[in-house]
C-alpha positions in Angstrom: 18.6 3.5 -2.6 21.9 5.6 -3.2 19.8 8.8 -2.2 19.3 6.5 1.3 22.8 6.7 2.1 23.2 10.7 1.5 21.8 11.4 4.9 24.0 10.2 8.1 22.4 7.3 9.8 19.1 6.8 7.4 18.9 3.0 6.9 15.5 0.9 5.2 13.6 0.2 8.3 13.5 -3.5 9.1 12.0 -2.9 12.5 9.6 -1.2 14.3 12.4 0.3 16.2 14.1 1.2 13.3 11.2 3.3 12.1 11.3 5.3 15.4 15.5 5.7 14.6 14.6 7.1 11.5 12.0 9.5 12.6 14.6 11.2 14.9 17.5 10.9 12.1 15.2 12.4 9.7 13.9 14.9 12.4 17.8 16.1 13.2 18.6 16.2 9.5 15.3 18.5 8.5 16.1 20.8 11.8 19.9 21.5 10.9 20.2 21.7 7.3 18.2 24.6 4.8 17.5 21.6 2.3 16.7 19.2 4.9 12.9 19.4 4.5 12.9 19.1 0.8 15.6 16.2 0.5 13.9 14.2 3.5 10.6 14.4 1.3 11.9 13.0 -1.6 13.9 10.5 -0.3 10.6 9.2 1.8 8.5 9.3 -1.6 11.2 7.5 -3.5 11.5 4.9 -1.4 7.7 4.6 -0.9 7.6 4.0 -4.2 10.3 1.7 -4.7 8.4 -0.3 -2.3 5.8 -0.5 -3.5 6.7 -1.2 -7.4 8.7 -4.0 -6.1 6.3 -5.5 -3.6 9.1 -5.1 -1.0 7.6 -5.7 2.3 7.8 -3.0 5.0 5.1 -0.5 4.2 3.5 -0.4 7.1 6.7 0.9 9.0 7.2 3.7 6.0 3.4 4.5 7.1 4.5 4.8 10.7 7.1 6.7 9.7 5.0 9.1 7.6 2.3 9.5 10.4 5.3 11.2 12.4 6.8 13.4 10.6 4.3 14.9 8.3 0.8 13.5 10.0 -2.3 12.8 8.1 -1.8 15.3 5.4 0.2 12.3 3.7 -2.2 10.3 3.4 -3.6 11.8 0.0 0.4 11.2 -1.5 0.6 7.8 0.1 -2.7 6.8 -1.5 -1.2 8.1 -4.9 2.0 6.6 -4.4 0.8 3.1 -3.9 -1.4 3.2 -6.9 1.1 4.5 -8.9 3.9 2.2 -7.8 1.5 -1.1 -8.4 0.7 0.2 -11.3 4.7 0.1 -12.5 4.4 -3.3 -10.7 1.4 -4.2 -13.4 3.3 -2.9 -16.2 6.7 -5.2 -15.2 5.0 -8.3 -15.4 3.4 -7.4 -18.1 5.8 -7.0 -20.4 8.0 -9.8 -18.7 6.6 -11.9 -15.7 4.1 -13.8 -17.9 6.6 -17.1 -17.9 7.1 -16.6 -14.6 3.2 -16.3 -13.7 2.4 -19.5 -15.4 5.1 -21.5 -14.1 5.5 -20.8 -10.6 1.7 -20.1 -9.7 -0.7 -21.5 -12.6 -3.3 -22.4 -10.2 -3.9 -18.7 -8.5 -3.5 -17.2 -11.5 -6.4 -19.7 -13.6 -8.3 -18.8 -9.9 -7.9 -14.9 -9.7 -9.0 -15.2 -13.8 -12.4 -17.1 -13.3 -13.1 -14.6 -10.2 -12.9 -11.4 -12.8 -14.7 -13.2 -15.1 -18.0 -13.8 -12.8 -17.5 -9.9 -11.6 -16.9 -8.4 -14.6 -20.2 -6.7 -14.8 -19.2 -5.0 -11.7 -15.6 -5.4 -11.8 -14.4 -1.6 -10.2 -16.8 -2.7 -7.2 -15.5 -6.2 -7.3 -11.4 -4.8 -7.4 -12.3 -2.4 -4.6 -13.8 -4.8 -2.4 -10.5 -6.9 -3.0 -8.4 -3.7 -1.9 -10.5 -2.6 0.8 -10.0 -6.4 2.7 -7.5 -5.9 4.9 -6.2 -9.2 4.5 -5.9 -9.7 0.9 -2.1 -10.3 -0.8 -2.2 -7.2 -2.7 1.3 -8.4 -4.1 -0.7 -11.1 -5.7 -3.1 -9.2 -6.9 -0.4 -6.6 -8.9 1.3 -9.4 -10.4 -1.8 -11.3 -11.9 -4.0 -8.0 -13.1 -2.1 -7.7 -16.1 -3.1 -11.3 -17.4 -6.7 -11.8 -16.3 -8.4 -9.0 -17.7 -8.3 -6.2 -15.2 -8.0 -2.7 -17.4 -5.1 -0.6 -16.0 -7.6 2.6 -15.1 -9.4 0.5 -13.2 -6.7 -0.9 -11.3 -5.4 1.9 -10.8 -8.3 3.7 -8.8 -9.6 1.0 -6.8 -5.6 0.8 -5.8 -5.8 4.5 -4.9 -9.0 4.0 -3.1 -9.0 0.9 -1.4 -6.1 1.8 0.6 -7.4 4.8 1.4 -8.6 2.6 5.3 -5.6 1.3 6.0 -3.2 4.2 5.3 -5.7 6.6 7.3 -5.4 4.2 10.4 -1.3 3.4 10.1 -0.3 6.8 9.0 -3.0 7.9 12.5 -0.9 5.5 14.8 2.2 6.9 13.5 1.3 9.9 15.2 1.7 8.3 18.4 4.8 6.4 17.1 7.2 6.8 20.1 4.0 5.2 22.5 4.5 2.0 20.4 6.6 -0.4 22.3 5.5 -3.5 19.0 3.6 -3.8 15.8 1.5 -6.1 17.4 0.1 -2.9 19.4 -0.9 -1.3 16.1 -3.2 -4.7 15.0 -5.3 -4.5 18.2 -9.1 -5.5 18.0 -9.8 -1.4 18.0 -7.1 -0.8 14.8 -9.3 -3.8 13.0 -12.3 -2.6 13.7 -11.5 0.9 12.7 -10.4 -0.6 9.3 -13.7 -3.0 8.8 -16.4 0.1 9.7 -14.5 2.1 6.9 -14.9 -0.6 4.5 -18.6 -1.7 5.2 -19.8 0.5 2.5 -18.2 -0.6 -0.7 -18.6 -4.2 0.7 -22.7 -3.2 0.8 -22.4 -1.8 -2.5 -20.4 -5.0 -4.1 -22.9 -7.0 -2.5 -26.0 -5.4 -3.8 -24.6 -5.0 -7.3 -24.2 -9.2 -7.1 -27.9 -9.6 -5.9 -28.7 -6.8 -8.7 -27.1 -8.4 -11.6 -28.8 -12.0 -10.5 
């Protein structure tokens, strides 16, 4: 966060217009200084991942953000990123959220457990059909992994791949970032069905590996 403040003006984006002040903070700084391109890159990757480890909400608007200054060539390191940051998230409760698991949310937890249990057969399909939905509390589902059976490998690449839809389609409206007047523009009946058609096949495979396995 220190590495935030070393660049006049950047701030954490709260807002949509914030993302849209950073953009053209970021843009100035990369234009007017030799090391501006390389410092602006990894202050944006360590604060993707910083995100991410911690859950912090607000991707969406570092997506945004991404999608205009570098365009869908980031979507590969954003993909990486958010694997490799809920991974770190997997590894902290692991070693010391279990307490915390068991007495804040038994109930999820006992429910997330039985799930992986009836899927385990098919459990990459099953963790990639729970990434690829674009609804489900991925938060919830990094906290909990550790402690119902979910192997770290396989986390992590249905992580990496599962949002694989919903970066493409953020990081593609972030292109077009300065046309966006409210987020509510981006999660328009075209951006969700956009993000359902790229998930249909996983789904199809999940859903034949069940009627396979009966």
């Amino acid at each position: 966060l220190a590495l935030v403040t070393s660049i006049p003006g950047l701030r954490l984006p709260a807002s949509l217009d914030d993302a849209k002040y950073i953009v053209q903070v970021l843009s100035d700084y990369t234009h007017n200084n030799p090391e501006g391109h390389t410092k602006t890159f990894v202050i944006f990757t360590l604060l993707y991942l910083w995100k991410q480890t911690f859950c912090v909400p607000g991707s969406i608007l570092l997506n945004l953000i991404a999608g205009a200054l570098y365009g869908m060539s980031t979507i590969p390191l954003l993909c990486f990123l958010t694997a490799l940051g809920s991974t770190l998230c997997y590894y902290i409760f692991y070693f010391a959220g279990a307490d915390l698991l068991e007495h804040y949310i038994p109930e999820r937890l006992d429910q997330l457990r039985t799930q992986i249990d009836e899927n385990r057969s098919r459990m990459f399909l099953y963790l990639l059909t729970l990434r690829l939905f674009p609804f489900a509390p991925y938060w919830l589902i990094n906290i909990v992994s550790p402690f119902v059976g979910v192997p770290v490998w396989s986390f992590f690449v249905t992580c990496m791949l599962g949002i694989i839809p919903y970066n493409f389609v953020t990081v593609e409206a972030g292109k077009m970032l300065s046309q966006v007047e409210e987020i509510s523009d981006i999660f328009n009946p075209w951006f969700i069905f956009k993000l359902l058609a790229m998930s249909t096949v996983p789904f199809l495979l999940s859903f034949i590996g069940k009627r396979k396995s009966k």
